[in-house]
N, C-alpha and C positions, 0 to 999 in steps of 0.2 A: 548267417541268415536264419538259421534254425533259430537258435537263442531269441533273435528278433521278433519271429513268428510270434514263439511261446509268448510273449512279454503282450502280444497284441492277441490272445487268446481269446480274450472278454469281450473283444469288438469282433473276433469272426465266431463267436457263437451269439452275438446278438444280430448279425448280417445273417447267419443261415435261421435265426427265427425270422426275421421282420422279411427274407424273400420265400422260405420254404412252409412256414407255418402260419395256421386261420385258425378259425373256431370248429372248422369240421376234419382240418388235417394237422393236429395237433403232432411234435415231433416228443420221440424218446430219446434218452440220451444215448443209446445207439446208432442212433442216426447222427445226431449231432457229433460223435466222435468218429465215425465214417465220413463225414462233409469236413471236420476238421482235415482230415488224413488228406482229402484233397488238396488244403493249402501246407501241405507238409509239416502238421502241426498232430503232435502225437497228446491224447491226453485221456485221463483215468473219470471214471464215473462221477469220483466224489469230487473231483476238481470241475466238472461241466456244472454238478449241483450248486457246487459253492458260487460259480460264474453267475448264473441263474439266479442265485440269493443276492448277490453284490448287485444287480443289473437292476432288479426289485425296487431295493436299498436306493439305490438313486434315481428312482422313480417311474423305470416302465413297468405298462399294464403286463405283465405275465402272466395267466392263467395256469394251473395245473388241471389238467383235466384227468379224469377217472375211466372214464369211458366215450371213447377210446385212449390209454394211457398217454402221458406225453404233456409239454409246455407249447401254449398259443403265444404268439402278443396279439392281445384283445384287442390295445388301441394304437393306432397312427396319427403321422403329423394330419394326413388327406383317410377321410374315411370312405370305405367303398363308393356311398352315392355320391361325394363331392367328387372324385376320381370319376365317376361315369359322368356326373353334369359340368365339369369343366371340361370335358373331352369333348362332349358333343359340342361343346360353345367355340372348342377349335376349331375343331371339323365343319361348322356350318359359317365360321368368319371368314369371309371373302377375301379379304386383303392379309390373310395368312397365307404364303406359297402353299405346295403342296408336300414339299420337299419339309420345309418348319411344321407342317401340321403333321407330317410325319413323326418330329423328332420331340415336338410338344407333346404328344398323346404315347410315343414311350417314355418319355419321362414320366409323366403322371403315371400312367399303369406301372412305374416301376415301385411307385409307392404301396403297391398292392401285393399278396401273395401271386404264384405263380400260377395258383390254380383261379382265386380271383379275376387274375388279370384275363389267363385264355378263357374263363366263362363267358367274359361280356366282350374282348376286345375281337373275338372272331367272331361274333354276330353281328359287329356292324361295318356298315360301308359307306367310305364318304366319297361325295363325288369330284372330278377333278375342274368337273366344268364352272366356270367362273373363278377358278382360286387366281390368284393373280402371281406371275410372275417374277416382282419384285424381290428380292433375295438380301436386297439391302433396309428392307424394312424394319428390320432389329437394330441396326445400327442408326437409323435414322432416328427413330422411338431414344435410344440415347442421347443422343447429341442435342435431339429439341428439349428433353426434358432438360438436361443441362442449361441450354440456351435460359429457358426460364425461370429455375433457378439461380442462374446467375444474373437474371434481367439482362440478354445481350440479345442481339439483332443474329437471325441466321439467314444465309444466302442459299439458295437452290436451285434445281432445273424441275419446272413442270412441265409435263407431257400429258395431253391429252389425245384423243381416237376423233379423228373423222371424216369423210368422206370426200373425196378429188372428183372432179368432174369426167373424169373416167371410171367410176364407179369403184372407185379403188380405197381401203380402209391406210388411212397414212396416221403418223405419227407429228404431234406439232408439242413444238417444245421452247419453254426463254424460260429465262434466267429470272430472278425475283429475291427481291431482299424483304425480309417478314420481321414485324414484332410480335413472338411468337406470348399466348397467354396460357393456353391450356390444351391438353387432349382431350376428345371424346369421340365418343363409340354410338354413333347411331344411325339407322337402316342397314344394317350389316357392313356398313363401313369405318374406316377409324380416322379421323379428322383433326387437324391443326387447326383451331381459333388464333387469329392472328389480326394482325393490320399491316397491309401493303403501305410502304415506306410514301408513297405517291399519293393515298390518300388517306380521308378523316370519317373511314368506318369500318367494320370489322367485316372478314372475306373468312372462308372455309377450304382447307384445302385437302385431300384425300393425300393421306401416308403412302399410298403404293401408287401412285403416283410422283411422286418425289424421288430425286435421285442428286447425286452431288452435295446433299444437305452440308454446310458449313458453320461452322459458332464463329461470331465475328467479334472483335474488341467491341463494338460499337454500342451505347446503353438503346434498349430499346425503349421504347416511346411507353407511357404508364397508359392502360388500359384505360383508366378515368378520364382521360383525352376523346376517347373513338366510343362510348359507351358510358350504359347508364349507372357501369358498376365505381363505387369511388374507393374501397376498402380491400374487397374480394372479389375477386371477378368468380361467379356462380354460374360456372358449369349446366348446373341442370336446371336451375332456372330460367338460363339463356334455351337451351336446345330446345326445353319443355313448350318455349311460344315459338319455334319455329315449323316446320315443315316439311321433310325431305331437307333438309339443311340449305333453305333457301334464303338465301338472304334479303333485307329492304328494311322500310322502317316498321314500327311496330305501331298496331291500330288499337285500337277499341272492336271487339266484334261482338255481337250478340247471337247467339243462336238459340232457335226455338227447336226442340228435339222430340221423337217419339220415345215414351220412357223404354221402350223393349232396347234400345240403342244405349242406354243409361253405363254400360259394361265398356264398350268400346269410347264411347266421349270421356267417361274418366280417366282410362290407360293415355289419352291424349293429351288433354287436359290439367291431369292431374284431380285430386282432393277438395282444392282450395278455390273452386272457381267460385265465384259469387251466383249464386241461383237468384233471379228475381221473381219468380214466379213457377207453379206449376199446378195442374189438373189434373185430373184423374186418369188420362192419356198424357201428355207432354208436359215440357217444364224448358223454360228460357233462364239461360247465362247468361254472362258477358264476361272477356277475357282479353287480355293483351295478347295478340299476336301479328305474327307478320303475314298481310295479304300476300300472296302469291300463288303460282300457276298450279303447286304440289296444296294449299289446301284448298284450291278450286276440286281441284282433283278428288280427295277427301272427302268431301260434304256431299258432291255429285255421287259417290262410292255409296253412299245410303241414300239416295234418291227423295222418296216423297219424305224419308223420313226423318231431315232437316229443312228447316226455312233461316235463311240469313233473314234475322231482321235488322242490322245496320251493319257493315256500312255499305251507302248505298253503291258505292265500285264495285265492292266485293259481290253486292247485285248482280249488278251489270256484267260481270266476269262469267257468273257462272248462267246465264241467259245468251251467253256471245257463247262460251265451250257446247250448252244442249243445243243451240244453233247449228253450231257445224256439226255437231255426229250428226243430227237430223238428217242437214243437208245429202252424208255422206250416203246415205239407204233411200232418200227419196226416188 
């Protein structure tokens, strides 16, 4: 076992830089031949230097530093800030357990020094409330994306929350055969684009929700059937006209905007919306999307500081929604 160790020397003095050493805790080759000793691995100064030179030689960032004496690795696969902003982006996704947001955010931090990792990983806190219980959600995330690359139909059980007439929170749950298209990731949740085998348009279905998920022999249905896509079916093109991930058909809508709101209609919108006009105060678009109750919602959410100028339902919606809050305070 000894022999063996020695023979893998080069990889546990490149394991005790890339967890013990940064650019402010640079190690000496005392150290390094001390951290050796703990894997039962005995070695001499000019052999750790030579390690060091060979490690170089096929291409990691190794620093020597002067003051304080000693070798860094300068650079990683994940550098510090990518390691904090895919941490937080675990920690704050809802349809991650609590138990995987756990084991996501050490792994990322393992990419980091030791001293790295406890600087930032013990100042922050994430909460448990809303993380979702699902535990089968990694395996499910497999088997559809197979599903869709193999073009094959998958079977499931969804389960949705809601209320008994004894004011009781219940679980309701069937069974459902999907042709599944693509994932995406939006309002904090993670969602299956699909088409229900029963019908001829496309449905949204929440991953941690899902349970049972199966890949079936069966060919799924071509997305160019249920949808306007004939080639690629375009992810963010699709989500970009929806709303809360609401489904229906898709309109013409026009909005007249105050430009101080110019910031938040592009994040929604997008780039590419056709402007027909604008003043020195506001400016009108027009854009495909889908009417419904989440961008009633939406446009209400800045008050005076949209007018729908067509269509005229989408009118009517949001003149029927300020009716009733009205109502609700009269």
């Amino acid at each position: 076992m000894a022999n063996t160790s020695s023979k893998l020397k080069i990889l546990y003095v490149l394991e005790i830089l890339r967890k013990y050493s940064d650019e402010n805790h640079p190690l000496t080759a005392a150290y390094i031949i001390e951290k050796l000793e703990g894997f039962g691995i005995s070695a001499e100064r000019k052999s750790v230097y030579a390690d060091i030179e060979l490690l170089c030689d096929f291409g990691f960032d190794i620093i020597k530093s002067t003051s304080p004496k000693g070798w860094f690795l300068a650079s990683r696969e994940l550098e510090a800030a990518e390691v904090y902003m895919l941490s937080d982006a675990v920690r704050s996704a809802k349809f991650i357990s609590a138990k995987k947001t756990r084991e996501l955010v050490d792994k990322l931090y393992s990419e980091l020094s030791v001293f790295e990792a406890k600087r930032n990983k013990d100042a922050v806190y994430f909460s448990l409330f809303g993380k979702c219980d699902n535990e089968s959600i990694y395996y499910n995330i497999d088997k559809i994306n197979e599903a869709i690359k193999e073009g094959k139909q998958i079977k499931l059980v969804y389960t949705v929350r809601a209320i008994d007439d004894n004011r009781n929170i219940i679980k309701k749950s069937k069974e459902m055969t999907i042709n599944p298209y693509a994932l995406a990731w939006e309002d904090d949740c993670y969602y299956l684009l699909g088409n229900h085998i029963k019908y001829d348009n496309l449905i949204h279905l929440r991953l941690d929700r899902m349970s049972k998920v199966e890949v079936l022999k069966d060919k799924a249905r071509h997305f160019s059937e249920v949808s306007d896509y004939k080639e690629n079916f375009d992810v963010a093109d699709y989500v970009n006209k929806l709303f809360g991930m609401h489904t229906g058909e898709q309109t013409a809508v026009e909005l007249k905007c105050d430009k101080s709101i110019a910031e938040p209609v592009l994040d929604r919108f997008g780039e590419d919306i056709f402007i027909k006009s604008e003043t020195e105060k506001d400016f009108s678009f027009s854009v495909k999307a889908v009417v419904s109750d989440a961008l009633v919602t939406w446009i209400i959410n800045y008050s005076d500081k949209i007018e729908v100028v067509k269509p005229e339902n989408l009118k009517e919606m949001i003149k029927e929604r300020a009716l009733l809050v009205l109502k609700i305070y009269e």
